[in-house]
LOMI-111276 format. One record per residue: z, x, y of N, C-alpha, C in turn. Coordinates in steps of 0.001 Angstrom, whole numbers, padded with zeros to 6 digits, always signed. Last residue first. Layout:
REM LOMI-111276
ZXYZXYZXY...
This chain:
REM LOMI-111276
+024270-013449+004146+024198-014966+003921+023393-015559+005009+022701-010346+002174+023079-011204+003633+023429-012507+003175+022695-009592-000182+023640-009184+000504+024084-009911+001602+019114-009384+000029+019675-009480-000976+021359-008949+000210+017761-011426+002704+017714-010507+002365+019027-010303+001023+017389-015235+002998+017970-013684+003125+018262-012362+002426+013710-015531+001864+014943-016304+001635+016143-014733+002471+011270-014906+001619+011397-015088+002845+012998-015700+002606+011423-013182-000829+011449-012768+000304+011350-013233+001397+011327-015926-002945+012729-014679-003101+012631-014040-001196+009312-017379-002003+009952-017795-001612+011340-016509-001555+007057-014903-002853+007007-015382-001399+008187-016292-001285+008181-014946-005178+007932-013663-004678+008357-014116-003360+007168-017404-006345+008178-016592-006718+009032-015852-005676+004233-016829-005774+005201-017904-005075+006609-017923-005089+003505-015022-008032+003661-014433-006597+004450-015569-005365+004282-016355-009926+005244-015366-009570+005169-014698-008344+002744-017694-009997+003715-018338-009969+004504-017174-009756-000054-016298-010364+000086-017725-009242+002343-018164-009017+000193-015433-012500+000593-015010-011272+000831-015578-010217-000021-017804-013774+001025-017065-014139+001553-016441-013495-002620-018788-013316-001938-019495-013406-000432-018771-013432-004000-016605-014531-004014-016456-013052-002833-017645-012594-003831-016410-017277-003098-015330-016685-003069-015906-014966-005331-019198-017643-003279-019150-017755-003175-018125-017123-007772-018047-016769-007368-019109-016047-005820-019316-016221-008168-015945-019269-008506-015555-017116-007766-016861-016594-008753-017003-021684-007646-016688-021199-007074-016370-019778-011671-017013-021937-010316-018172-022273-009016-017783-021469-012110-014558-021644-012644-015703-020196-011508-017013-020086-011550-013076-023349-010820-012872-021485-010846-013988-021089-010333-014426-026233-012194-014143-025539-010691-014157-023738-009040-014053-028141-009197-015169-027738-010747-015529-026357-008821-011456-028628-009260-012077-029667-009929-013433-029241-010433-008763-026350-008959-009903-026470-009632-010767-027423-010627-005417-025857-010954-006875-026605-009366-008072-026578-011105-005032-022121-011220-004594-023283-011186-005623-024661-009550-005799-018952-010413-005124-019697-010348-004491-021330-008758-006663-016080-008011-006873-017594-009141-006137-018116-006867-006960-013078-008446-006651-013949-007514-006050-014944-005371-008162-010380-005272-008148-012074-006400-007924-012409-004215-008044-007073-005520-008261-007702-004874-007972-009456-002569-009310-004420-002452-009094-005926-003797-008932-006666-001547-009380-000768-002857-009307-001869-002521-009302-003677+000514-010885+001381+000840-010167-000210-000571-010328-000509+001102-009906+004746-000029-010988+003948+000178-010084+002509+004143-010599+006551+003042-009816+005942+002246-010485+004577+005824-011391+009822+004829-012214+008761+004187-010583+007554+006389-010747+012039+007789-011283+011306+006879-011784+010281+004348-009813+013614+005305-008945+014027+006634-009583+012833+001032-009858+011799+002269-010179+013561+003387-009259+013227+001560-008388+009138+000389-009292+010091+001934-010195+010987+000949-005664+006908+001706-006804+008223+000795-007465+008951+000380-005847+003700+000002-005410+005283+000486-006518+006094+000109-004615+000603+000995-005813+001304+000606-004992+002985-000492-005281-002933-000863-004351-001533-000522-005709-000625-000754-004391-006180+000245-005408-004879-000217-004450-003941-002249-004510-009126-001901-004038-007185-001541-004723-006872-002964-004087-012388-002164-005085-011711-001778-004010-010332-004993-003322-015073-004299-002621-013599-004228-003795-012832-004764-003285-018399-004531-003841-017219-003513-003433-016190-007047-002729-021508-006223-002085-020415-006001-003293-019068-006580-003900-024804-006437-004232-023479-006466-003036-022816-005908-005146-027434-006598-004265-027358-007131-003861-025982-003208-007017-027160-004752-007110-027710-004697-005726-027487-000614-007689-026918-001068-007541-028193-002248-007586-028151-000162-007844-024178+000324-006655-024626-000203-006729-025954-000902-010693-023391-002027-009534-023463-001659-008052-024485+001029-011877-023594+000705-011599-024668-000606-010800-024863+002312-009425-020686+002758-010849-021676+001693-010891-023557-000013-008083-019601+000677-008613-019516+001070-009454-020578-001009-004061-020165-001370-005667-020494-000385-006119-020311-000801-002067-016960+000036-002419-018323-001054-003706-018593+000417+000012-014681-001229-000036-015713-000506-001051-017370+000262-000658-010884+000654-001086-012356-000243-000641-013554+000595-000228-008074-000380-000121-008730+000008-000114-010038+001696-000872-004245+002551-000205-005702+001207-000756-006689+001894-000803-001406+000723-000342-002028+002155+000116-003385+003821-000462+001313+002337-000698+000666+001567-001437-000046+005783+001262+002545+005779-000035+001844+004589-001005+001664+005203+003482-000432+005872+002194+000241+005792+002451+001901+002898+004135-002459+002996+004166-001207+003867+002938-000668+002266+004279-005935+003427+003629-005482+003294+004623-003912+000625+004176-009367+000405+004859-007806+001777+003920-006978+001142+003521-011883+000206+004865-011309+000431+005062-010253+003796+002406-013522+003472+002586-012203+002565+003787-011976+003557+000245-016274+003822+001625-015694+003074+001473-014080+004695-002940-017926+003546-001873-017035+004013-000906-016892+006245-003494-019791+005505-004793-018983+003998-004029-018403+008265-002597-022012+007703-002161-021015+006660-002714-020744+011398-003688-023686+009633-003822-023704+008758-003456-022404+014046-003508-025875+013412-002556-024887+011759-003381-024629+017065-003847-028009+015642-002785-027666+015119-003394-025967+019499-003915-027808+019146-004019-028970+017406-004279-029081+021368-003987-025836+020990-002959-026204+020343-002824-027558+022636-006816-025217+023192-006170-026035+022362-005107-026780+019007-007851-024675+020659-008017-024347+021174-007259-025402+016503-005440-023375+017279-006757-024389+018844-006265-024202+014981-004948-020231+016066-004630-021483+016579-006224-022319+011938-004147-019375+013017-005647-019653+014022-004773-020835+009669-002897-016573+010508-002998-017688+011697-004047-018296+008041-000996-015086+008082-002332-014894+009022-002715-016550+008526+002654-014982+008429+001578-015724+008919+000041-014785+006954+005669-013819+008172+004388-013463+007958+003537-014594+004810+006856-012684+004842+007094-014134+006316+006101-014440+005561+006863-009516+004404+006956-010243+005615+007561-011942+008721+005375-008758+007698+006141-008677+006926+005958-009654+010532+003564-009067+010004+003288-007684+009106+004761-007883+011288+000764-011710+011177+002158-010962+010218+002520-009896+012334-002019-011965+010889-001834-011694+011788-000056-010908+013408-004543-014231+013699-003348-013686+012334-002584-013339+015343-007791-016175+013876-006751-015520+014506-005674-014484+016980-008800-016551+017246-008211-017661+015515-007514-017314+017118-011201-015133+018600-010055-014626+017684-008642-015712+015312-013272-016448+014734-011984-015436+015668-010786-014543+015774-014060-019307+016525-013532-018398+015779-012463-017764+014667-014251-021903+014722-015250-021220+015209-015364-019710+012980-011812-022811+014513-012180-022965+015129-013405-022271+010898-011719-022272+010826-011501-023631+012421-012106-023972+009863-013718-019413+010313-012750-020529+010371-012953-021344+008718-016297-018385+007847-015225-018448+008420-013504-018837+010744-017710-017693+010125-018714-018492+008921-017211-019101+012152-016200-015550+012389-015985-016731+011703-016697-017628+009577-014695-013033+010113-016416-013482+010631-015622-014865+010504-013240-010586+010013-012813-011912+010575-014289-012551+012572-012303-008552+011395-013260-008466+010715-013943-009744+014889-010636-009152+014918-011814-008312+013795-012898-007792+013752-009297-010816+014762-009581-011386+014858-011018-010246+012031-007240-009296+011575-008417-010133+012528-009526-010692+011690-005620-006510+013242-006170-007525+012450-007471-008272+010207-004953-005322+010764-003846-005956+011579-003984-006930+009814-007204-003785+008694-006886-004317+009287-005765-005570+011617-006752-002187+011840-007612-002846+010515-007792-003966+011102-004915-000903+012129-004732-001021+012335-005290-002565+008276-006091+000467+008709-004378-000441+009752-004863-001314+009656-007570+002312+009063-008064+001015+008782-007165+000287+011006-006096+004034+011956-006947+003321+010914-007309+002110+008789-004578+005091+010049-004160+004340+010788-004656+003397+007493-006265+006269+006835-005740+004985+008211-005195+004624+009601-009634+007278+008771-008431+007454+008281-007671+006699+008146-012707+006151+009085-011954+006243+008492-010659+006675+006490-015120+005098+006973-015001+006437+008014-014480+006688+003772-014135+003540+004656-014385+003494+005522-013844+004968+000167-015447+002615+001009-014774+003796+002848-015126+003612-001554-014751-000292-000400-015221+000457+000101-014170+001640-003303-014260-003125-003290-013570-002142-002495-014847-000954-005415-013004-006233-003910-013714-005083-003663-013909-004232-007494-012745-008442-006729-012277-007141-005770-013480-006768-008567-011020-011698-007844-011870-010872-007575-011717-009364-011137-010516-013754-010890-010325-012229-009881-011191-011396-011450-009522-016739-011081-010455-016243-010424-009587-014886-013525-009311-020443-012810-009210-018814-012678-009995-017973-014575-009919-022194-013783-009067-022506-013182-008249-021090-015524-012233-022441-015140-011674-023230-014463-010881-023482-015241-012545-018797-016336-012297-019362-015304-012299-020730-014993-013206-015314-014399-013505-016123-015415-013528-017232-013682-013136-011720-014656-013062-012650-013893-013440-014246-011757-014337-010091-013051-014102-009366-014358-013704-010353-009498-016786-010499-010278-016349-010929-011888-015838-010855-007645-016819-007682-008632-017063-007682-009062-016049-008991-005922-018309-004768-005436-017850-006093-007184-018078-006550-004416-018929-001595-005310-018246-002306-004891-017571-003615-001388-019599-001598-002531-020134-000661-003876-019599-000651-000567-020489-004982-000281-020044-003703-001382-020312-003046-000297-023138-007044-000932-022137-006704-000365-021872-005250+001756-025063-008859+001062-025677-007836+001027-023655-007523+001650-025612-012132+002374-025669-011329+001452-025516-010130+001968-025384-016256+001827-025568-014986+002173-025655-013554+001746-023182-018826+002433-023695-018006+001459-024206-016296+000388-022489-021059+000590-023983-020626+001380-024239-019510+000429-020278-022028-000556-020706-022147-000961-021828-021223+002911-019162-021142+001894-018054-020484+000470-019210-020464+004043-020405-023325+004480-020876-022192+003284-020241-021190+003132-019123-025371+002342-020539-025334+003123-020421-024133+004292-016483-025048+002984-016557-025595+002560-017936-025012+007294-017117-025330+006380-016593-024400+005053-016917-024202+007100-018460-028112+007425-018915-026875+007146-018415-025955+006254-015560-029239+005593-016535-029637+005847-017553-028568+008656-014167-029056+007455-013800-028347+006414-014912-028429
């Protein structure tokens, strides 16, 4: 976890087409996101649904994003099995889920999971033309973090930043099955 931890800290890389620490205090933190991806909402739902195929492994517990799982209703788990059944770490829960929408997360991320935290993570996704839909992501963090939010607001956004690019390349690539 500790490798996790500093990778979350340091990693670098190039931002989607809006990425934006919008606030940021001691003990909070306003992330957004936000990308047009050039697939239909379905397909990016789809793929939105399957972390396993976006989800950078540099950003598990298990090094292996095969080893993520996202349930498709309210109270669901965003979730990572360890290999060889030898436990378990739940990322988020799902409050709210309208497909193909609108899915709503309540979890601390990554090493957030060790503070004293609440964090609601949205994906909200709306078509735009007819073969395009625009991915939103917002992250608000709230409560004590040792390291102070504010320190920390710029890797978490850095993080999403990468997974939502992640995201946007997994779903505009063919659909899972097709060649």
């Amino acid at each position: 976890m500790k490798r996790f931890a500093m990778m979350v800290l340091m990693l670098p890389f190039a931002a989607p087409a809006q990425a934006e620490v919008v606030s940021a205090t001691p003990t909070t933190m306003d992330i957004h996101q936000a990308v047009t991806i050039d697939a239909p909402i379905q397909q990016v739902w789809d793929t939105l649904r399957s972390p396993q195929r976006w989800w950078s492994k540099e950003h598990t517990y298990s090094d292996d994003a095969a080893n993520l799982y996202l349930d498709g209703q309210a109270t669901g788990c965003f979730c990572e099995r360890f290999p060889d059944r030898k436990g378990s770490v739940e990322h988020a829960r799902i409050v709210y889920i309208q497909a193909p929408r609108m899915i709503r997360l309540s979890g601390a991320l990554g090493p957030l999971q060790a503070e004293a935290v609440i964090g609601t993570l949205t994906f909200k996704l709306d078509q735009e033309g007819s073969n395009a839909t625009r991915l939103t992501l917002e992250y608000l963090v709230s409560g004590y973090v040792r390291a102070g939010a504010d320190t920390l607001a710029p890797k978490v956004d850095q993080v999403l930043a990468l997974q939502v690019a992640n995201l946007k390349t997994a779903a505009e690539a063919s659909p899972p099955g097709e060649k």
